[in-house]
Every structure is written in C-alpha cells, then in structure tokens.
GUTORTI-542829 format. One line per field, with one value per residue: residue in one letter; x, y, z of N, C-alpha, C in turn. Coordinates in Angstrom, 2 decimals. Atoms other than C-alpha are relative to their C-alpha. Example, Ala and Ser with C-alpha at 12.3 -4.5 7.8 and 13.67 -1.06 7.14 Angstrom:
res: (A|S)
nxx: (0.89|-0.82)
nyy: (-1.19|-1.19)
nzz: (0.00|-0.06)
caxx: (12.30|13.67)
cayy: (-4.50|-1.06)
cazz: (7.80|7.14)
cxx: (0.90|-0.77)
cyy: (1.20|1.09)
czz: (0.00|0.73)
end
This chain:
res: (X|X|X|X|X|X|X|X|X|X|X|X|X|X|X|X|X|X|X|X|X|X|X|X|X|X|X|X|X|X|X|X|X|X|X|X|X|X|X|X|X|X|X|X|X|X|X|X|X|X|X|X|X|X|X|X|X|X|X|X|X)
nxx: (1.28|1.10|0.21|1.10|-0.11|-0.13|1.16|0.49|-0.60|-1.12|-1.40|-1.24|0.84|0.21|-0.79|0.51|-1.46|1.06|1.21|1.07|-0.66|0.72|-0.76|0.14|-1.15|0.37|-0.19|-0.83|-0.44|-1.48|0.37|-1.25|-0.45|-1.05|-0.11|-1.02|0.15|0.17|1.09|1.16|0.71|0.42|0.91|1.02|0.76|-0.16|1.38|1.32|0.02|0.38|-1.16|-0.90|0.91|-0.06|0.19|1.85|0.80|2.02|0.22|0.71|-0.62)
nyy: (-0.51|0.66|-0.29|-0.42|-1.03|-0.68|0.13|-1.07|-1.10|-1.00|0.28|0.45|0.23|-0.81|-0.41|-0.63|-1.16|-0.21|1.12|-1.11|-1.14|-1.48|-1.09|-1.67|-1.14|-1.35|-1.65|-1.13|0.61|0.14|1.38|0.59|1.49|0.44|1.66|0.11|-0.59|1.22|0.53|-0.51|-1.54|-1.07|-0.10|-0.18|-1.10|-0.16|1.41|-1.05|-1.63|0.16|-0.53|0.77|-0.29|1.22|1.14|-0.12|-0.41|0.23|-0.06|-1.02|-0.87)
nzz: (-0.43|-0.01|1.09|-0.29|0.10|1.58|0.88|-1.13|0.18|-0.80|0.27|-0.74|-1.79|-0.67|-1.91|-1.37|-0.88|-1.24|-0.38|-1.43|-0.18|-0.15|-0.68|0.18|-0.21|0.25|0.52|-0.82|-1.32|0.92|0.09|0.16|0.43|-0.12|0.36|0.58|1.63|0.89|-0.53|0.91|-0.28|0.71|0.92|-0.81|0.00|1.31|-0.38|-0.71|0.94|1.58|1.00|0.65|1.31|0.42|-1.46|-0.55|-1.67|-0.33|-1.44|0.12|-0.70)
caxx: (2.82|-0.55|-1.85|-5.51|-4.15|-3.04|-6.42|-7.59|-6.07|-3.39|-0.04|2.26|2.17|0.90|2.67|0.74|2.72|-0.38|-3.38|-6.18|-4.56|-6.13|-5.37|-6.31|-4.39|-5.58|-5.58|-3.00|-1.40|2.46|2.18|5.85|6.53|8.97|10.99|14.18|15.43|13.97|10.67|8.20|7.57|7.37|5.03|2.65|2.14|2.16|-1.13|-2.60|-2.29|-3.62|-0.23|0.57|-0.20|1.09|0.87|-2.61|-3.98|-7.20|-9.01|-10.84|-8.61)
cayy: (-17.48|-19.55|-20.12|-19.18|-15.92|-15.26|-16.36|-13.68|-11.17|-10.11|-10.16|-10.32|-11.57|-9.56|-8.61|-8.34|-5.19|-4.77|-6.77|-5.22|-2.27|1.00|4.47|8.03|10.77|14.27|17.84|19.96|17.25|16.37|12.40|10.39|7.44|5.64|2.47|1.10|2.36|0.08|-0.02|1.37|4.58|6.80|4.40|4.01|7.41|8.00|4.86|7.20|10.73|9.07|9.87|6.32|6.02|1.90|-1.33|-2.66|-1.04|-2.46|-1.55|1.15|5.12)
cazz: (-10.87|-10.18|-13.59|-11.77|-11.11|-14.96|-15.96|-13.64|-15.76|-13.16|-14.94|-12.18|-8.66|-6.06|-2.60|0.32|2.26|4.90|6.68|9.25|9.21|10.94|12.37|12.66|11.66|13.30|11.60|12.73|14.78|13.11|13.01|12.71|10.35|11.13|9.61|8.32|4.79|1.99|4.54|2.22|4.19|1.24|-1.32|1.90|2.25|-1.41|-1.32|1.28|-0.73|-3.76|-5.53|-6.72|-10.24|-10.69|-8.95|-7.37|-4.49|-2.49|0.49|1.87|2.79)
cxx: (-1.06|-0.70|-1.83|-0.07|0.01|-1.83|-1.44|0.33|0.90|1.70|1.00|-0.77|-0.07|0.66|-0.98|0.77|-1.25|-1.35|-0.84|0.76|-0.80|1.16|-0.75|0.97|-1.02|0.19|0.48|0.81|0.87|-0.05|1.88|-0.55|1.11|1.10|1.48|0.04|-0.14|-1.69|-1.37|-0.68|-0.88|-1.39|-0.92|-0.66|-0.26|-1.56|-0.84|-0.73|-0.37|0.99|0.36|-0.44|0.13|-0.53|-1.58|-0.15|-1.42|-0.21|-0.90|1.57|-1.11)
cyy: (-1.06|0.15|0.86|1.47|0.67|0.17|1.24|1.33|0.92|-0.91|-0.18|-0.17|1.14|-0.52|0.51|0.73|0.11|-0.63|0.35|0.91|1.09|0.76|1.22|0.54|1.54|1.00|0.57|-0.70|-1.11|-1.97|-0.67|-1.44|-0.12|-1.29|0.37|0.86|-1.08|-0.60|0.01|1.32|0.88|-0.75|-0.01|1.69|0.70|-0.63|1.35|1.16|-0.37|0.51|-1.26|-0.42|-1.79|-0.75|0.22|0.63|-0.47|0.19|1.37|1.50|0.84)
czz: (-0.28|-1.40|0.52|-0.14|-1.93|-0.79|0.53|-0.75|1.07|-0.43|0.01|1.50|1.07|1.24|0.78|1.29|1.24|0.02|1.25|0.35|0.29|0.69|-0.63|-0.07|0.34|-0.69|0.64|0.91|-0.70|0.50|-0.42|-0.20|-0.36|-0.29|-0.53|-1.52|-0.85|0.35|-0.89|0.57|-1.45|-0.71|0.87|-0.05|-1.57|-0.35|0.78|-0.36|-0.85|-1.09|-0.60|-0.76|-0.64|0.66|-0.08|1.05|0.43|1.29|0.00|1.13|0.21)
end
C-alpha cells in the first residue's frame, strides 16, 4: 500500500467496485439485479439499505 495512503489513516487499500453510477428505483415497481455469483449483488444492495456496518463507503444514496 502507498505509504501516502497509510499516512492518511486508511489501513488497508481501498477497491473501487463503482464510478458515475445512477438509477431510479420506483415504489411498488419489483426492480431485478442481476450478475454472476461472487458479483457483489447482495453487499450493493446491502450499501443501498444502509445495512453494511464495515468497509468504506462514499458517495451520495
């Protein structure tokens, strides 16, 4: 890891999983995600629901 980063106080390296990313989801209106197994379906929507309690997250939901 970049010693800049350490000095940054971030203790491991970060993964960038998404980049200009948008989308609506309607109310009442059944939405399909879809991906290989291993894709990251679940912690994405997990990120979205405010259920994931580790790791960094940044951006605006």
């Amino acid at each position: 890891m970049p010693k800049e980063m350490r000095s940054h106080g971030v203790p491991e390296p970060r993964l960038q999983l998404l980049s200009s990313v948008s989308g609506v989801f309607s109310p009442g209106v059944l939405t399909d995600l879809v991906g290989s197994s291993g894709a990251g379906k679940t912690i994405l929507m997990d990120v979205l629901a405010g259920r994931k309690t580790g790791g960094y997250t940044k951006g605006d939901i």
